[in-house]
C-alpha positions, -999 to +999 in steps of 0.1 A: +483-857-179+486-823-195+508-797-192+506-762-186+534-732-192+521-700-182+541-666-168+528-666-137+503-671-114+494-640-095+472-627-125+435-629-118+433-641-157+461-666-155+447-681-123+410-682-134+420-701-171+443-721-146+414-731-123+389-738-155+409-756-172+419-784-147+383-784-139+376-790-173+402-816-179+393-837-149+356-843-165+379-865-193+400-884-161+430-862-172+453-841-148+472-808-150+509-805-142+512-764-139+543-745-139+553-708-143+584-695-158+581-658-138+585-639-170+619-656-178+625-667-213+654-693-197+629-708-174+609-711-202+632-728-225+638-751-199+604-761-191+590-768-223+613-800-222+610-808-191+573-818-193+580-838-221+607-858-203+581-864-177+554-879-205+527-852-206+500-860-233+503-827-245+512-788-235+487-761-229+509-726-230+511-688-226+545-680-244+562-651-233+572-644-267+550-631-291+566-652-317+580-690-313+587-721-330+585-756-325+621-766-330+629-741-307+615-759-271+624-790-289+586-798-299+577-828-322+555-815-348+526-835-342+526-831-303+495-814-290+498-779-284+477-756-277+487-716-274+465-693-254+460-654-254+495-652-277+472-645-311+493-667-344+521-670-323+534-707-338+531-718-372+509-748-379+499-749-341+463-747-326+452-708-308+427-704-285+425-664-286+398-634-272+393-612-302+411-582-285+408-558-311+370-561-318+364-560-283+390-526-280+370-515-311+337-522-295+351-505-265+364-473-283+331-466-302+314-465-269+336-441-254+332-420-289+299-419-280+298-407-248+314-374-266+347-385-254+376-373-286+405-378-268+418-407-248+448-417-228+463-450-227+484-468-202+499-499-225+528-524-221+527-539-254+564-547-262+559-584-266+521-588-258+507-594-289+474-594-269+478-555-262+495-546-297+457-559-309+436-538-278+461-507-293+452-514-326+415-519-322+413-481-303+436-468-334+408-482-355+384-456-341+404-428-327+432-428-351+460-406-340+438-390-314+452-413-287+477-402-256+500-436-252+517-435-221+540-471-228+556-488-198+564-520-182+535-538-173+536-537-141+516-520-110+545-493-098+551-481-132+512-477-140+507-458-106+537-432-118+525-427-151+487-419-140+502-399-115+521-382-135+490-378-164+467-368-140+492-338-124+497-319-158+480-288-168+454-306-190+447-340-174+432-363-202+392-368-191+394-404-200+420-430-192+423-464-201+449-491-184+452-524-212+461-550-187+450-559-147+486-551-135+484-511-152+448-511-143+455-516-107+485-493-105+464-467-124+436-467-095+463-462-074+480-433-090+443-414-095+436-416-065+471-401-051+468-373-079+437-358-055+412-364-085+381-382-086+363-415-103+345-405-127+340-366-119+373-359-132+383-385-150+363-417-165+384-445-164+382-485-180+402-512-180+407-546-199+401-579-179+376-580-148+398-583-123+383-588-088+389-553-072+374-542-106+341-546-095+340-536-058+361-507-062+342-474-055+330-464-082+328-501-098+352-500-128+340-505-166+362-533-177+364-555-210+361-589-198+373-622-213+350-651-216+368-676-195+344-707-202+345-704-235+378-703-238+389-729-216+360-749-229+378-745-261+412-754-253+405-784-237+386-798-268+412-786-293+432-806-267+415-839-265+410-835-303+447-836-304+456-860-287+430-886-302+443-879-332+476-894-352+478-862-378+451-837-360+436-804-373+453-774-366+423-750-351+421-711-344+393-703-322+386-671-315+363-662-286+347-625-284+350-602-255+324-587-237+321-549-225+310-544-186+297-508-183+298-497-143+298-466-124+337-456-137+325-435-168+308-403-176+294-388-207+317-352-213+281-337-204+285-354-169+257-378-170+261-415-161+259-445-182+239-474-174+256-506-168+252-530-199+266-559-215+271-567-249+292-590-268+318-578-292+320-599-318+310-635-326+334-662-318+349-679-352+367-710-356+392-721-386+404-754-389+434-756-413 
């Protein structure tokens, strides 16, 4: 049996790495115990230890923190663990991470190219590593020439703060929304505001959500490969648990861009829909 700490459920990307991973697991006779702490660092805490009183082989986990230590949740140094989508978050502890600023770089050159100079962002990167990287990676290319709109990531504020961009004198002619949750509020708020996808504004969005791709225009999305990464995990898992003293492994798995009907060159053309991969995944072992 092996556990799995995650913030919640109702995520697209937390249930699909949910549903790969069991799937994954039950090809090597093991099971998943699954359990959510709701974005509560004291559910959290609590937990952690509770699985281990009730003899899990090891822990898969999403930590809310971006930050943590062993000691902490009352971890044994050599019990397997493996982190997810929390990039170097525990010393001497095995990652399994999408390379978010590649793929945000990969991203922003695009959207450079399509003779856009100026961008707005929706973020909520306060103690998402994952976004401080997707912010990053679009500094990397714009520089200082990036509108960040920072709020709680979360559907309601996203809607307000699109709806607010899109109402000023000079709406930005690009927006992109980091997460599912400020993506899907940002739809929302566009829409309100009275303009139009992509006449009046392109728009993109990080993870392919389901509405993502039958929304009308389809939205251009960066999308994580799943597989991969619970493909990953679950080795680094077995790995672990097989062995007394194991390797401590960061994979990193790339990103790929999904170009739909959400995005317009500033001359007003369309831009075919394409795939290509951001980067090449890397593994260290240390």
């Amino acid at each position: 049996m092996v556990g799995f700490v995650l913030p919640s459920g109702r995520l697209f990307f937390f249930g699909e790495l949910t549903d790969l991973l069991e799937l994954k697991l039950r090809e090597h006779d093991y099971r998943m115990l699954v359990v959510h702490s709701r974005n509560s660092k004291k559910h959290e805490e609590e937990m952690v230890p509770d699985l281990l009183a009730r003899g899990v082989d090891g822990l898969f986990w999403i930590p809310l923190s971006s930050r943590i230590s062993r000691k902490q949740y009352q971890l044994p140094r050599n019990f397997p663990l493996v982190i997810l989508d929390r990039p170097d978050c525990c010393v001497n502890t095995s990652h399994v991470v999408t390379d978010n600023r590649e793929a945000s770089r990969a991203l922003a050159r695009k959207i450079q190219g399509f003779g856009h100079q100026r961008i707005a962002v929706l973020n909520a990167s306060s103690s998402d590593r994952s976004m401080k990287d997707r912010l990053l990676g679009l500094r990397d290319v714009f520089g200082k020439r990036i509108l960040v709109r920072e709020v709680d990531n979360d559907p309601v504020e996203a809607r307000a703060a699109s709806l607010k961009l899109m109402r000023q004198a000079s709406p930005p002619r690009f927006l992109l929304a980091l997460s599912e949750p400020l993506a899907m509020g940002a739809l929302v708020g566009i829409k309100e505001s009275g303009r139009e996808i992509p006449r009046d504004v392109s728009f993109a969005a990080f993870d392919d959500f389901p509405m993502a791709k039958f929304w009308s225009p389809a939205i251009s999305v960066v999308r994580q490969d799943m597989t991969s990464i619970a493909s990953l995990a679950v080795r680094t898992m077995l790995e672990q648990i097989a062995a007394p003293k194991p390797l401590v492994r960061r994979e990193v798995v790339p990103a790929e861009v999904q170009w739909r009907d959400s995005v317009l060159n500033e001359a007003g053309d369309f831009q075919a829909s394409v795939v290509w991969r951001a980067s090449r995944r890397h593994a260290v072992s240390f």
